[in-house]
N, C-alpha and C positions, 0 to 999 in steps of 0.2 A: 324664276320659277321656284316655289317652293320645295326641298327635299320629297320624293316620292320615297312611298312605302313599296311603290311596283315595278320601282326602277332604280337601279343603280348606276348615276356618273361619274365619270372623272376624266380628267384631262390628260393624259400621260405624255412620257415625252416623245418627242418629233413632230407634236401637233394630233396625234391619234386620239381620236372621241369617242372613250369606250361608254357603252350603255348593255348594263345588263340587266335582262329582263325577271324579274323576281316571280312576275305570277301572267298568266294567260288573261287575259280579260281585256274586254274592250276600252276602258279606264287605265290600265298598262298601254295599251297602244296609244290613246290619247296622251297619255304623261310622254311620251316617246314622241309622238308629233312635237307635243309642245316645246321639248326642249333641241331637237333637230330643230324646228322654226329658229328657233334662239340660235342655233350653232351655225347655219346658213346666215342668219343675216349680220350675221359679224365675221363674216369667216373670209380673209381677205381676198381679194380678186385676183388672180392670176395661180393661184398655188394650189394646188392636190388638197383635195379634202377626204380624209383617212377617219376613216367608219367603224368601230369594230364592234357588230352588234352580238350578245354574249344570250342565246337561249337555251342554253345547256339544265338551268334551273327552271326555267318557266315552262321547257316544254313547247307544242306547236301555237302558237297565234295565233289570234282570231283572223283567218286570210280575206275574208271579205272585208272584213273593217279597215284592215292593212291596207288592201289595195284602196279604199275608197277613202281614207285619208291623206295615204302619200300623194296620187296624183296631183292634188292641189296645192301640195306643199312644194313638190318637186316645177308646177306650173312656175309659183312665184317665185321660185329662188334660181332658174336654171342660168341667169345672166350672173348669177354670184358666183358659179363653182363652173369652170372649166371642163374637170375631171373628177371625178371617185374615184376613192379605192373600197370597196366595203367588203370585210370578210365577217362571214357568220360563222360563230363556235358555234356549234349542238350536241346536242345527247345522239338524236334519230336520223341516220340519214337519210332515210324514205322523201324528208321534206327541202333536202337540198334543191331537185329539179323543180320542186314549186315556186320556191322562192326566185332561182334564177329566171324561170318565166314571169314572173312579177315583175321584175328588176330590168327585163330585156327590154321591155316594151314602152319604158319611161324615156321620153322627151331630151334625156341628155344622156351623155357618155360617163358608163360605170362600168371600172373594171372589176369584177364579183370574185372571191375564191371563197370556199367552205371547210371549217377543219375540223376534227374533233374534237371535244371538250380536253381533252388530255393533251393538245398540240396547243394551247393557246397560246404560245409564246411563239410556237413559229407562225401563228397568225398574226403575230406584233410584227417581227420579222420581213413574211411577206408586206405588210403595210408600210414600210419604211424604204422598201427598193425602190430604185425611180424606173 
């Protein structure tokens, strides 16, 4: 995948896959698809796959588009990834209990926590406990 202008990766240590969201848009959620597609299909079998998605800058997501492009992602990959960990920074907390209904209802086992943008280090933290 190309470097996005709407998304920021990196790999950090313990295996954590941060992606931080730069801007709201439906083209930010597909940069985010595309590269989640990428990180499930190499991501090896048996081991915790540690999420840490960062919208403290972009604000709330497009939620319809979210949900209608994870499901399919999450169809194809649910025999690669065991378990999740995924913790979301934010700015607003209003949109914590959205997302965890989003999240609850996917096809595989995700353990979900939410922190504020100022805590992002103990969202590293939590991600790393077994």
């Amino acid at each position: 995948m190309q470097p996005s202008e709407k998304i920021q990766y990196t790999l950090l240590n313990h295996g954590i896959h941060d992606f931080c969201m730069l801007e709201s848009s439906n083209p930010a959620v597909d940069d985010l698809i595309v590269k989640l597609s990428d990180v499930l299909a190499h991501h090896p079998q048996g081991q915790t796959l540690r999420l840490l998605i960062n919208t403290s800058q972009s604000g709330s997501l497009p939620l319809a588009h979210v949900i209608n492009s994870v499901r399919p992602m999450v169809k194809e990959f649910r025999s690669n990834v065991e378990l999740t960990r995924l913790a979301f920074v934010y700015q607003n907390p209003k949109l914590i209990s959205v997302w965890t209904a989003v999240f609850s209802v996917l096809p595989t086992k995700i353990e979900m926590n939410a922190f504020p943008a100022a805590e992002r280090e103990a969202a590293i933290a939590w991600l790393t406990e077994e």
